[in-house]
DOKE-561109 format. One record per residue (C-alpha): residue in one letter; residue number from 0; z, x, y. Coordinates in pm, 1 decimal. Layout:
// residues N
NODE  type  seq        zz        xx        yy
NODE     A  NUM         Z         X         Y
...
END
This chain:
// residues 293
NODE  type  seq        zz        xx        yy
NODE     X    0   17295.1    6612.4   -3452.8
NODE     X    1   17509.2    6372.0   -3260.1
NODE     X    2   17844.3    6385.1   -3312.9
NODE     X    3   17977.8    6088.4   -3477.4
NODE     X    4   18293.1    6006.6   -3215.9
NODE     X    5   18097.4    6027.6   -2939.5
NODE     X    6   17859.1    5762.8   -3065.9
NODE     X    7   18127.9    5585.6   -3124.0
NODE     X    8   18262.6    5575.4   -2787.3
NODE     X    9   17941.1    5472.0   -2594.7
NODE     X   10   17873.8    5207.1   -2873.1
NODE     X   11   18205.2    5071.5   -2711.9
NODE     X   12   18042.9    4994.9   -2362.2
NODE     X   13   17975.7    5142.1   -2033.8
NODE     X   14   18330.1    5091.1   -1900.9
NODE     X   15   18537.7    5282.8   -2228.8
NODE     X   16   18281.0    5584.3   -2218.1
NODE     X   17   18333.5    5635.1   -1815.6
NODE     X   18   18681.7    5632.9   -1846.2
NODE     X   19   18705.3    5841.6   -2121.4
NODE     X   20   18479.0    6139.2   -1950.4
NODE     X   21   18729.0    6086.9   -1691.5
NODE     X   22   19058.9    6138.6   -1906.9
NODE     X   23   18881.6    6452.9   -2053.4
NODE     X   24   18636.1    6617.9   -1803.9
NODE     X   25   18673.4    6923.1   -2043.8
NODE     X   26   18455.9    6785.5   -2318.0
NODE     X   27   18076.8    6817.7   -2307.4
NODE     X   28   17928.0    6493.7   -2507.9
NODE     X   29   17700.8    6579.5   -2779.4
NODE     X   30   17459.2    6329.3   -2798.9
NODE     X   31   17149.5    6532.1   -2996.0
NODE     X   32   16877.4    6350.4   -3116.1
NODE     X   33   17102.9    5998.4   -3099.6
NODE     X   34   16831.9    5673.9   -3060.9
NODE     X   35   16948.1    5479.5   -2759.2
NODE     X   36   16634.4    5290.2   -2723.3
NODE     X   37   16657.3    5030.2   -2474.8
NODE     X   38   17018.3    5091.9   -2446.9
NODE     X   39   17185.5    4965.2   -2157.9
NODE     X   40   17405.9    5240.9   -1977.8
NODE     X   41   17393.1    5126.0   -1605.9
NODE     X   42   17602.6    5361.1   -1406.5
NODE     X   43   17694.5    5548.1   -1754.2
NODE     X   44   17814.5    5910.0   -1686.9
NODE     X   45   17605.5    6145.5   -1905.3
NODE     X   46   17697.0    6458.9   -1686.2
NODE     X   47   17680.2    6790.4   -1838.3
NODE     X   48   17580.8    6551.6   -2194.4
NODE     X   49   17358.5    6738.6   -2449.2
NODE     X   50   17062.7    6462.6   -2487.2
NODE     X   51   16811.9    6726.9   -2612.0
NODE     X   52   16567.6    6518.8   -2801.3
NODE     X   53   16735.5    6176.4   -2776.1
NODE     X   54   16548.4    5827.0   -2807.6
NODE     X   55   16634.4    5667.6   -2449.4
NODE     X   56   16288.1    5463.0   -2490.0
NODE     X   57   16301.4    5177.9   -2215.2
NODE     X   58   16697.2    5251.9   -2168.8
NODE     X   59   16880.7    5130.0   -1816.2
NODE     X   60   16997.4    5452.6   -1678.7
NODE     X   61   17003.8    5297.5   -1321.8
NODE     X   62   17238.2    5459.9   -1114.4
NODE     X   63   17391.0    5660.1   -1408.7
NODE     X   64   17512.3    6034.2   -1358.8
NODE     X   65   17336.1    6287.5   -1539.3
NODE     X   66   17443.4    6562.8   -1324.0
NODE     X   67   17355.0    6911.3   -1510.8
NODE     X   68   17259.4    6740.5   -1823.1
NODE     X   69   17054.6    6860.2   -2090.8
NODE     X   70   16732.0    6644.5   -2160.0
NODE     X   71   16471.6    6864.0   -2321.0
NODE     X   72   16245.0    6691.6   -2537.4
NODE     X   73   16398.4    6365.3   -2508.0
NODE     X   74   16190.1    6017.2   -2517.6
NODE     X   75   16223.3    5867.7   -2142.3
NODE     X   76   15911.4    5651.2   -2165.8
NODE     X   77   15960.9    5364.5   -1941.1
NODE     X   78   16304.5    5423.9   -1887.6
NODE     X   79   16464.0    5319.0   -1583.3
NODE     X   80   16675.8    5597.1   -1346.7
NODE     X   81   16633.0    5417.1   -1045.1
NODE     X   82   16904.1    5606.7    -777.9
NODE     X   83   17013.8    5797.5   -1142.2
NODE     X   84   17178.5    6131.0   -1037.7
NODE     X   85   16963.0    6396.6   -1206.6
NODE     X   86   17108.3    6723.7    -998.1
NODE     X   87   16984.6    6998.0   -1183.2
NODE     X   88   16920.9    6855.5   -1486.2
NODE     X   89   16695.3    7016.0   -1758.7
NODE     X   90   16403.0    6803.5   -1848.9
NODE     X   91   16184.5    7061.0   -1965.6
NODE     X   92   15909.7    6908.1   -2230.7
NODE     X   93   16087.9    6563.4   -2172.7
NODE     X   94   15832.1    6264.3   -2232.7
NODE     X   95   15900.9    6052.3   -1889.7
NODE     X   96   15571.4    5870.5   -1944.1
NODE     X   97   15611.7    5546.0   -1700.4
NODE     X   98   15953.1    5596.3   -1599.2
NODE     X   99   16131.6    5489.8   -1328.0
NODE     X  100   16288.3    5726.4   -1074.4
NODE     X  101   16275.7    5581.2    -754.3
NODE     X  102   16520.5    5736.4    -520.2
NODE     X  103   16660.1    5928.9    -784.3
NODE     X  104   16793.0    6263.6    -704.7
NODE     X  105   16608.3    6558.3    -885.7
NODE     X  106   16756.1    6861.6    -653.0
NODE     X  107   16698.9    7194.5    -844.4
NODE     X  108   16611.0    6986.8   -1160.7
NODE     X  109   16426.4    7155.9   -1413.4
NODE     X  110   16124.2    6933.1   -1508.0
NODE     X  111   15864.8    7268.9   -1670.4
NODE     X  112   15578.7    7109.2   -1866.7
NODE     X  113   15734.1    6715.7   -1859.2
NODE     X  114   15483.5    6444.6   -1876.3
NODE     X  115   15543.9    6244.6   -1533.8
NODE     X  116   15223.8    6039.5   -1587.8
NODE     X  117   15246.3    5719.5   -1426.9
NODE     X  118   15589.0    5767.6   -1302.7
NODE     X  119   15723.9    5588.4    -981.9
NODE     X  120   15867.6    5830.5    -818.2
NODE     X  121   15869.0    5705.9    -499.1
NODE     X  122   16139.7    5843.2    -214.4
NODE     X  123   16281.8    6047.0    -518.1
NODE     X  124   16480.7    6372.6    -428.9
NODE     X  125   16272.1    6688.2    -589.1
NODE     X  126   16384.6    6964.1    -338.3
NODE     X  127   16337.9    7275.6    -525.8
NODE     X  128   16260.7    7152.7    -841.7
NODE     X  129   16061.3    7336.4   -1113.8
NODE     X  130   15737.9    7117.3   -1221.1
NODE     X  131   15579.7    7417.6   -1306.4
NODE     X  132   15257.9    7296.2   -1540.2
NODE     X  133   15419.1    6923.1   -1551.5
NODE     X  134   15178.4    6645.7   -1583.8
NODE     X  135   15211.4    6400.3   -1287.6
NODE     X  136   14887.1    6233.8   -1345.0
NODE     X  137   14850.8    5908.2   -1133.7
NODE     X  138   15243.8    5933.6   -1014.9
NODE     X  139   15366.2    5712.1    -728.9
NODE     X  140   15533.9    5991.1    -498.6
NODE     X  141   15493.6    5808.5    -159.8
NODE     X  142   15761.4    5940.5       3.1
NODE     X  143   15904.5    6189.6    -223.2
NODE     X  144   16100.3    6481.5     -95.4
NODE     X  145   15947.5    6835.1    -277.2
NODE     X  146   16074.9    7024.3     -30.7
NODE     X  147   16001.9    7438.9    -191.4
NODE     X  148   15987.9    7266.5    -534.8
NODE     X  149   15742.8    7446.4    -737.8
NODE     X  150   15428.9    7283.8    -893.0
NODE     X  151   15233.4    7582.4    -983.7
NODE     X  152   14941.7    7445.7   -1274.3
NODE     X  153   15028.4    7089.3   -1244.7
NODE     X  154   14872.6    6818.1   -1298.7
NODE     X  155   14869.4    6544.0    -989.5
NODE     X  156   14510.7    6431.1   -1008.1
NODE     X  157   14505.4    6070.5    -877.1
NODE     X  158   14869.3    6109.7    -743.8
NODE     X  159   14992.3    5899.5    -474.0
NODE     X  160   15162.2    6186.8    -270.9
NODE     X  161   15136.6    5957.7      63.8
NODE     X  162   15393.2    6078.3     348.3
NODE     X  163   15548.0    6340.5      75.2
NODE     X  164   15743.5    6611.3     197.3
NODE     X  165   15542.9    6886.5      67.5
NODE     X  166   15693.7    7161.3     338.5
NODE     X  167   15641.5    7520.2     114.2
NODE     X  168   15613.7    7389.1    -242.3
NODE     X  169   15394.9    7622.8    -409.0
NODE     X  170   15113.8    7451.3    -566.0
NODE     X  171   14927.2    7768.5    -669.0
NODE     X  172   14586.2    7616.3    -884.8
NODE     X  173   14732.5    7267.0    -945.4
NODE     X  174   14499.3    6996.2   -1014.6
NODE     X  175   14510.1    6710.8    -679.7
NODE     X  176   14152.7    6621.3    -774.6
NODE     X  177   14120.7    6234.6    -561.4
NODE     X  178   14501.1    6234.7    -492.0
NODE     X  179   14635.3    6084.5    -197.3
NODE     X  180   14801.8    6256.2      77.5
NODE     X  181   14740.6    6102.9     371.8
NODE     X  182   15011.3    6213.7     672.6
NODE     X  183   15151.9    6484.1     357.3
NODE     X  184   15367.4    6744.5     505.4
NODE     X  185   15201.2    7042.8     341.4
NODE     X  186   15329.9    7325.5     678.6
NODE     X  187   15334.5    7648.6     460.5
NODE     X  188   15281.8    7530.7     118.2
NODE     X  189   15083.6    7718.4    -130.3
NODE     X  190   14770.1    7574.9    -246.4
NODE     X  191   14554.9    7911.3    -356.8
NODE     X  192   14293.9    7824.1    -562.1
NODE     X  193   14438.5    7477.4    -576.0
NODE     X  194   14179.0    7174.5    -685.8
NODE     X  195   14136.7    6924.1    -371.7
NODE     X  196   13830.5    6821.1    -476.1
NODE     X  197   13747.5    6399.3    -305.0
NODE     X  198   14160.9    6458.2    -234.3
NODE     X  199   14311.4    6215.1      46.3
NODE     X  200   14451.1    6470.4     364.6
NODE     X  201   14381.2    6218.1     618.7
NODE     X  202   14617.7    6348.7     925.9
NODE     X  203   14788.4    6620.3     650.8
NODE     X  204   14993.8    6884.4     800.0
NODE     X  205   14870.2    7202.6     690.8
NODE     X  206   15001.4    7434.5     958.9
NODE     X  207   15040.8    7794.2     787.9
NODE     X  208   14912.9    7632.3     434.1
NODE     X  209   14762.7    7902.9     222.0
NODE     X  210   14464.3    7759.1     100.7
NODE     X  211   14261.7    8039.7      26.3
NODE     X  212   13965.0    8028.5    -285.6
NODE     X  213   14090.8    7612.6    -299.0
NODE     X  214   13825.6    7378.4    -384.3
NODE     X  215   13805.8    7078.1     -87.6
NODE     X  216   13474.9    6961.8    -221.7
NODE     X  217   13387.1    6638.4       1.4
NODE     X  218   13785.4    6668.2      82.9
NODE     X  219   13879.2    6385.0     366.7
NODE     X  220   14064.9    6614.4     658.1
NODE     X  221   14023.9    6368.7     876.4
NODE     X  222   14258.1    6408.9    1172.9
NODE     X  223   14423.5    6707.6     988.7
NODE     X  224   14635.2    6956.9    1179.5
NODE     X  225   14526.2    7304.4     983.0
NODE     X  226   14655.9    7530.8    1258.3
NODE     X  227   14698.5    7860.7    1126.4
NODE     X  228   14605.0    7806.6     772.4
NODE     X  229   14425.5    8009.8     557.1
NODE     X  230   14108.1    7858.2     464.3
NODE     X  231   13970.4    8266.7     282.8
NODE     X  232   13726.0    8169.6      37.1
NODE     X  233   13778.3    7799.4      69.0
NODE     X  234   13510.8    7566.0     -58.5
NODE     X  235   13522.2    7292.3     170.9
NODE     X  236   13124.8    7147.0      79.9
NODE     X  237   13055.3    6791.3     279.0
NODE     X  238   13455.9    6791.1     337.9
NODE     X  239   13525.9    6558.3     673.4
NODE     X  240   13755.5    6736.0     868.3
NODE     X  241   13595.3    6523.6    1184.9
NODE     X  242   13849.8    6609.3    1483.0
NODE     X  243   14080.8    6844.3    1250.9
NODE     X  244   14231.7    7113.5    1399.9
NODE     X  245   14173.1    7496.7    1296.6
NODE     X  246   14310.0    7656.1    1577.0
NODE     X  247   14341.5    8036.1    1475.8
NODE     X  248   14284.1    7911.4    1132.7
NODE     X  249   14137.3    8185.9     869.7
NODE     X  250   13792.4    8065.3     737.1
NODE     X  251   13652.1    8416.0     647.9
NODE     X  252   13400.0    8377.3     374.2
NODE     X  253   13419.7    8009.4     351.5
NODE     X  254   13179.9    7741.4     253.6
NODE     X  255   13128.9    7462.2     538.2
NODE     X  256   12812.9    7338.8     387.7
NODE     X  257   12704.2    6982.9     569.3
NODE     X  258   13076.5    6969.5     622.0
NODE     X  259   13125.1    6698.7     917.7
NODE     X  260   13300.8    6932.6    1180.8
NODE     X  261   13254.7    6629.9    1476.0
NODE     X  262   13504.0    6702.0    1763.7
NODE     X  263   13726.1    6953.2    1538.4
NODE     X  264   13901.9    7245.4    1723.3
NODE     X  265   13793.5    7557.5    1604.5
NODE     X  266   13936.6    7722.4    1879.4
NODE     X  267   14011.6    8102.5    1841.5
NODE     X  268   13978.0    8080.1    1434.2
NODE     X  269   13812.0    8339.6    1223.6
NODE     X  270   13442.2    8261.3    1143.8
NODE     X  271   13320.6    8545.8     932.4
NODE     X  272   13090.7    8517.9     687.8
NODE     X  273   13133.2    8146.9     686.9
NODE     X  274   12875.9    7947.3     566.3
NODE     X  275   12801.8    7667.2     816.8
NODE     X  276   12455.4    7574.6     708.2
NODE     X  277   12400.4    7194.5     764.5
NODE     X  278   12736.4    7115.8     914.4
NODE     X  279   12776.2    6872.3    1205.8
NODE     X  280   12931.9    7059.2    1445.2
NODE     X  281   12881.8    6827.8    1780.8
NODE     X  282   13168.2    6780.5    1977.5
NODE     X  283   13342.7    7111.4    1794.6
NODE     X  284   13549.0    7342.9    2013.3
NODE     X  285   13414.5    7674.8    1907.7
NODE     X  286   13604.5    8007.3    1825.7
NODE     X  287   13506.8    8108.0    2180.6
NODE     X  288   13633.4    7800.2    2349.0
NODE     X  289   13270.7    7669.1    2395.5
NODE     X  290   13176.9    7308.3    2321.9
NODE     X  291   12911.6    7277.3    2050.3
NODE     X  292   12641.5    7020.0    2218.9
END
């Protein structure tokens, strides 16, 4: 439970609390399970506070410092954190349904199994965060910086990932079925056995990627740079990867069925075993340097 006094405090304003974390930087608030819905705490500072399971229901946490605090469990729908410090705080099973986090800063913040479905995200700070089997169904992350942040089993179908820093995040079977990443920055991720399927990689990056046994059923790769990448297994049936590049790009045993290969460079890759049966390959810079005619 919360503990009464520090209740107290915060039910004095914005201004009292702040300057009473400052006077005693010791003390840790305890804030458990305390209902704060729709509170307004602009610019409060909840760093290091325990806010396991707290109401902060449509709360104005807008530039408020939650540096290191604890927030498992707690109610965040629509909440607003808008450039809220969240530095490595623990939001593991927190409900952030909605939310607001626009340029917030999520470095090394711990967001395991949290529901990020419809959350704006946008330009937010995630570098190496842990969103391992979090739900970011239909999130805004235009922009977003997941720079080795860790997104193993998640959920991102529909996601708007556009111009996201995606630079080796591991992404190992997450779900990016019709998610948007056109111009992504995906060099070296992790995507084995990810789900693609009628994604958005319009002019991706996805030099060194590991996409080995992913599904890019009817994928757009339009214009993507795959140099390198490891396509092993790959389904990649009626994908458009017209004018991609797979230079020295690993496509052992995949499945290029009626994909539309027009003008892609295929230059020195690895065709073995690849199934290439009804692909439009005119204009394609073959393995041996050869244009297909």
């Amino acid at each position: 439970m919360a503990s009464e006094e520090h209740l107290a405090l915060l039910e004095l304003g914005v201004k009292v609390w702040n300057e009473w974390r400052e006077k005693n930087p010791e003390i840790k608030p305890d804030l458990r399970g305390a209902n704060l819905y729709t509170a307004s705490l602009r610019e409060v500072n909840f760093s290091q506070a325990d806010l396991r399971e707290t109401n902060l229901y449509k709360a104005d946490l807008c530039i408020a410092s939650l540096v290191g605090a604890n927030l498992r469990m707690a109610d965040l729908r629509e909440t607003s954190f808008y450039t809220a410090n969240l530095r490595e705080a623990d939001l593991r099973e927190a409900n952030l349904y909605k939310a607001d986090l626009r340029e917030a800063n999520l470095y090394k913040a711990n967001l395991r199994e949290a529901n990020l479905s419809g959350t704006a995200i946008r330009e937010a700070i995630l570098e190496g965060a842990d969103l391992i089997g979090a739900n970011l169904y239909s999130a805004n992350l235009y922009k977003a910086n997941l720079y080795k942040a860790n997104l193993c089993v998640a959920n991102l179908s529909t996601a708007n990932l556009h111009k996201a820093n995606l630079r080796e995040v591991n992404l190992i079977g997450a779900n990016l079925y019709k998610a948007n990443l056109i111009q992504v920055n995906c060099q070296m991720a992790d995507l084995r056995e990810a789900t693609l399927y009628m994604a958005n990689l319009i002019e991706a990056n996805l030099t060194e990627a590991n996409l080995s046994m992913a599904n890019l059923r009817e994928t757009s790769l339009i214009g993507a740079k795959l140099i390198k990448a490891n396509l092993y297994k790959a389904t990649l049936y009626k994908a458009n990867l017209r004018e991609a590049d797979l230079r020295e790009a690993n496509l052992e045993g995949a499945t290029l069925e009626a994909a539309n290969l027009y003008m892609a460079n295929l230059s020195t890759a690895i065709i073995y075993k690849t199934e290439l049966r009804d692909a439009m390959l005119i204009g394609a810079t073959m393995p041996s340097g050869n244009v297909y005619h």
